[in-house]
C-alpha positions in Angstrom: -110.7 58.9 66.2 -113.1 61.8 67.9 -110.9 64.4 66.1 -111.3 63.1 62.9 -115.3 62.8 63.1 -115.3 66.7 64.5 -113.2 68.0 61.9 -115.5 66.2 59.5 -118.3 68.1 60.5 -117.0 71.1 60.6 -116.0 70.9 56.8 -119.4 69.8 56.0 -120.9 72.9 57.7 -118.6 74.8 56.0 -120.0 73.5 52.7 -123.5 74.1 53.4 -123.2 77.6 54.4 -121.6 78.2 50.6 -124.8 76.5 49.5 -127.4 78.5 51.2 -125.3 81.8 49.8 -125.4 80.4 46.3 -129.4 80.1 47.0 -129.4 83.5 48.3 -128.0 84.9 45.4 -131.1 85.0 42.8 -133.3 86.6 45.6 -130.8 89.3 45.9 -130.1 89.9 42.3 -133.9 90.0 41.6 -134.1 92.8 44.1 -131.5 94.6 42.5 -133.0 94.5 39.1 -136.6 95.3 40.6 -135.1 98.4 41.8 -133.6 99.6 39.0 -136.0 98.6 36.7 -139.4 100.0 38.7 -138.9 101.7 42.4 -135.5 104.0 41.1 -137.8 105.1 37.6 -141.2 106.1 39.9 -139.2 107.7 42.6 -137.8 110.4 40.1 -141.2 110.4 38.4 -142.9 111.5 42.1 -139.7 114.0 42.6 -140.1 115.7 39.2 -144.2 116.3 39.7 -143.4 117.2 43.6 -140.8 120.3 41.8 -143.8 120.8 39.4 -146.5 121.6 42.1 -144.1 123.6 44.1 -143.3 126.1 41.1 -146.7 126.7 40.3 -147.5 130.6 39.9 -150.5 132.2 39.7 -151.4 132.5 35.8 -149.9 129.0 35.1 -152.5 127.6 32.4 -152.6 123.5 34.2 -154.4 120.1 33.3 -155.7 118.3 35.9 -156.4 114.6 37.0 -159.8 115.1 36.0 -159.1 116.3 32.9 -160.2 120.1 33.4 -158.4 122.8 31.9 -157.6 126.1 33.6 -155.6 128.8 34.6 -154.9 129.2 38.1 -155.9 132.3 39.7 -155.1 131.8 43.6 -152.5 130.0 45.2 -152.4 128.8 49.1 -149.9 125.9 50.7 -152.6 122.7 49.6 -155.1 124.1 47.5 -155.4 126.5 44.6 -158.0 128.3 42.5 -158.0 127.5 38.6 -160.4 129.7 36.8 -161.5 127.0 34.3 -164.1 129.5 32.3 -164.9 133.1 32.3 -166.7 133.9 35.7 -166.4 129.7 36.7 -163.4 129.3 39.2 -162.9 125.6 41.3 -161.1 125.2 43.5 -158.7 122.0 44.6 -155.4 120.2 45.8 -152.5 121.2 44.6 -151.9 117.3 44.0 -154.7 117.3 41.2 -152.3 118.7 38.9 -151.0 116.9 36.0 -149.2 118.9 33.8 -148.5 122.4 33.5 -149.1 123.4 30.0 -147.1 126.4 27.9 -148.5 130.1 28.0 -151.5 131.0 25.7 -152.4 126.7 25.1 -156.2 127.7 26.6 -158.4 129.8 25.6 
């Protein structure tokens, strides 16, 4: 009689630990697709801008976050010089650039 009641319970344990995988199962596939669909996309968008900033050359014509439009004239490890009119250089982070645009664009 106490065999029979153990055995019982331990086929009804075995039934709830299925469950509570089942329920686990949404959660995992909604981290799958969240991946995929947002953190994979912006971690290859960060990785293609860090390659941009680190091929930077002086005479690249760049747009910044701001929006100004230069051509860079110095270059150090965190900052550069962009020469954004005749005579009127700026300096800032190497960060701040957005795009690097194709020879001859500014003027």
């Amino acid at each position: 009689m106490f065999i029979s009641s153990a055995f019982a319970q331990t086929a009804a344990a075995g039934g709830d630990m299925q469950s509570s995988l089942m329920s686990m199962l949404p959660l995992v596939l909604m981290f799958v697709v969240l991946y995929f669909v947002m953190i994979r996309p912006q971690m290859k968008k960060q990785k293609e801008h860090r390659t941009m900033i680190d091929a930077l050359a002086k005479g690249d014509e760049i747009i910044t976050a701001g929006g100004l439009l230069g051509k860079v004239t110095k270059l150090g490890d965190g900052y550069l010089t962009v020469e954004v009119s005749a005579g009127v250089e700026v300096q800032m982070q190497r960060s701040a650039v957005v795009q690097v645009l194709p020879k001859g664009t500014v003027k």
